[in-house]
C-alpha positions in Angstrom: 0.0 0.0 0.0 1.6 3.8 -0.6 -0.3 6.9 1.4 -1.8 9.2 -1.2 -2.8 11.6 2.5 -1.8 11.9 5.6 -4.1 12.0 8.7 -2.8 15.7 9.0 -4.5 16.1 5.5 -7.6 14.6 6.5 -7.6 16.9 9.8 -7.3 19.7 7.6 -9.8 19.0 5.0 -12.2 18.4 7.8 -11.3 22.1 9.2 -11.9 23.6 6.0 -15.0 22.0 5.3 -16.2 23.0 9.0 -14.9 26.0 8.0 -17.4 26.2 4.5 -19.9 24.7 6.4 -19.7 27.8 9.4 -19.7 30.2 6.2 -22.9 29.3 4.9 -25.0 28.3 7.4 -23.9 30.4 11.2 -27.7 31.7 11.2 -29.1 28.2 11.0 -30.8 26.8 14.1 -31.6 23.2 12.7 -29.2 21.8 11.5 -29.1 17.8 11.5 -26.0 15.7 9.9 -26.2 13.0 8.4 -23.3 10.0 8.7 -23.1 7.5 5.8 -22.3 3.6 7.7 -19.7 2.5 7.8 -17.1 4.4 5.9 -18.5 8.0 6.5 -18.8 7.7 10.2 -15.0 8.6 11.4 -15.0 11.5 8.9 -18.2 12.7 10.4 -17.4 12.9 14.0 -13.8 14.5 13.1 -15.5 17.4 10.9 -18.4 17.5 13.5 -15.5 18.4 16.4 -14.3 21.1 14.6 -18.1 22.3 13.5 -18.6 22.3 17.6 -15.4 24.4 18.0 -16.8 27.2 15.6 -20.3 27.7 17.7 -22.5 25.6 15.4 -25.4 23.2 17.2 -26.3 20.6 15.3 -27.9 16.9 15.8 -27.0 13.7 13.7 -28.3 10.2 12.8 -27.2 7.5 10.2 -27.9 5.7 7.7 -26.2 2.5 6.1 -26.2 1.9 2.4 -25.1 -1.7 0.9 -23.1 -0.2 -2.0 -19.5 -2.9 -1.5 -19.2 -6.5 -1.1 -15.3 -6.6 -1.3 -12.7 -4.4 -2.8 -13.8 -5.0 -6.6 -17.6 -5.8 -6.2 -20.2 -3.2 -5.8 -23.5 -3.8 -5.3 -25.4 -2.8 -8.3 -28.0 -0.6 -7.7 -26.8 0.2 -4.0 -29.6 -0.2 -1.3 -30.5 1.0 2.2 -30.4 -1.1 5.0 -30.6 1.0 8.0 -31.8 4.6 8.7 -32.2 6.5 11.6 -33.8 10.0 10.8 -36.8 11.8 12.3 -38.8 14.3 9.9 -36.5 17.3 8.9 -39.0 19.5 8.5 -36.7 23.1 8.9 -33.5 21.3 9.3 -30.8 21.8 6.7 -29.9 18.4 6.1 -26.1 17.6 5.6 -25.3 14.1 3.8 -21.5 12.6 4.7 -19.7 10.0 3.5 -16.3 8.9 3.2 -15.8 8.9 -0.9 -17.9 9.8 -3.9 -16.8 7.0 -5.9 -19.4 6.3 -8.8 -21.9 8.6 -7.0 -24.8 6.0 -6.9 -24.2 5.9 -2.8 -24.6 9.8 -2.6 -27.7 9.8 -4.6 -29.6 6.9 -3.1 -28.8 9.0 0.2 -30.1 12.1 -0.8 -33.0 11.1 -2.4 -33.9 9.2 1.0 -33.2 12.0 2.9 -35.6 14.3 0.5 -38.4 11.7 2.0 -37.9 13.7 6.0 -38.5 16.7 4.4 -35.5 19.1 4.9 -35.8 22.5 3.7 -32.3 22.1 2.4 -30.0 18.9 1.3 -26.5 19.4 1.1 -23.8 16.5 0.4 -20.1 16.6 2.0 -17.6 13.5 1.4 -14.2 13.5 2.6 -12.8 12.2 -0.8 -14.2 12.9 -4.4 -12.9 10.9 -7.5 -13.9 13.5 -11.0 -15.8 11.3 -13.3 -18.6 10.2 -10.7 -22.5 10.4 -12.0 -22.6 12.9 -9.1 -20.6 15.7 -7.7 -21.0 16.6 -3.8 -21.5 19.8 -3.0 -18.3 20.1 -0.9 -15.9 17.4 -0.8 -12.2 17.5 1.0 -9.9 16.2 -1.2 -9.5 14.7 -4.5 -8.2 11.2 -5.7 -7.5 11.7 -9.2 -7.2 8.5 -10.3 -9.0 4.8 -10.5 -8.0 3.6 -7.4 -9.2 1.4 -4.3 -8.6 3.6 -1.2 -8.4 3.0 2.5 -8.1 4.4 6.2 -10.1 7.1 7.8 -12.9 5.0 8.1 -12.5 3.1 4.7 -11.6 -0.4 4.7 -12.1 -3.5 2.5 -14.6 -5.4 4.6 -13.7 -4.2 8.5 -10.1 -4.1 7.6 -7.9 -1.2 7.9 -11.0 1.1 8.5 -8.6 2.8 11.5 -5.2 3.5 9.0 -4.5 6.5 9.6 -4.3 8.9 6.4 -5.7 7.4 2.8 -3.6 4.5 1.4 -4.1 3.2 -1.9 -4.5 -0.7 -2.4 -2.6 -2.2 -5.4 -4.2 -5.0 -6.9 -1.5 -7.3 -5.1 -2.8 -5.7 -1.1 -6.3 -6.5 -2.2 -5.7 -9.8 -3.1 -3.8 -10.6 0.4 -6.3 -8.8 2.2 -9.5 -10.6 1.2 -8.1 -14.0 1.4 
């Protein structure tokens, strides 16, 4: 595996997007995040420290979306299998997850979320690969090229979910990891 970020990256990409986040919505009383399972959930709760430090209340819940079985196996169309929200009705409603890959994750989450009635969807993913079938509204950094990805959160399975920084997998690491 070779690190494409370090954790000090991520940590930074988390306090500019608390920063963007601050910026456009300081007068907002209702705000309610919302934490993609499993991948998006360390991201969340490391941009949602420094969303606390700048003044901003907010509640959260989750949802999980069956989108991977295995490094090069995604579940085709992705599906929802747990979801925690209460109506929205006011809130603005901010989606995170962990990677816009393809995009199919971010927009089976947002038109879920669109069911609580939010006044307001926005969608936030630590990493953003250009060519998806859907662009986030704010994403922290970019991988620029056709690559399996893990740490922060990410993992193939449970594995290396808590590397710290992003590490690309060579064909050769996934191989040893899922056997």
């Amino acid at each position: 595996m070779k690190q494409l970020y370090t954790i000090e990256d991520v940590e930074q990409a988390a306090k500019r997007l608390s920063h963007a986040i601050h910026s456009a919505y300081a007068s907002e009383t209702e705000l309610f995040f919302v934490g993609i399972l499993n991948g998006g959930v360390e991201f969340m709760f490391r941009l949602l420290h420094y969303v606390r430090k700048r003044g901003l209340s907010y509640s959260y819940g989750f949802m999980a979306i069956d989108s991977y079985k295995g490094a090069d196996h995604r579940v085709a169309p992705p599906r929802i299998t747990y979801c925690s929200l209460p109506r929205l009705d006011n809130h603005v409603a901010i989606i995170i997850d962990d990677i816009v890959d393809g995009g199919n994750t971010m927009i089976l989450a947002k038109n879920h979320v669109e069911l609580f009635c939010p006044k307001k969807i926005e969608t936030v993913s630590l990493l953003y690969k250009p060519g998806a079938v859907y662009t986030p509204d704010r994403f922290g950094l970019m991988v620029d090229r056709d690559c399996f990805v893990v740490g922060t959160g990410m993992g193939i399975g449970e594995k290396h979910r808590d590397k710290p920084g992003i590490w690309i997998c060579d064909d050769a690491s996934i191989k040893e990891i899922v056997q």
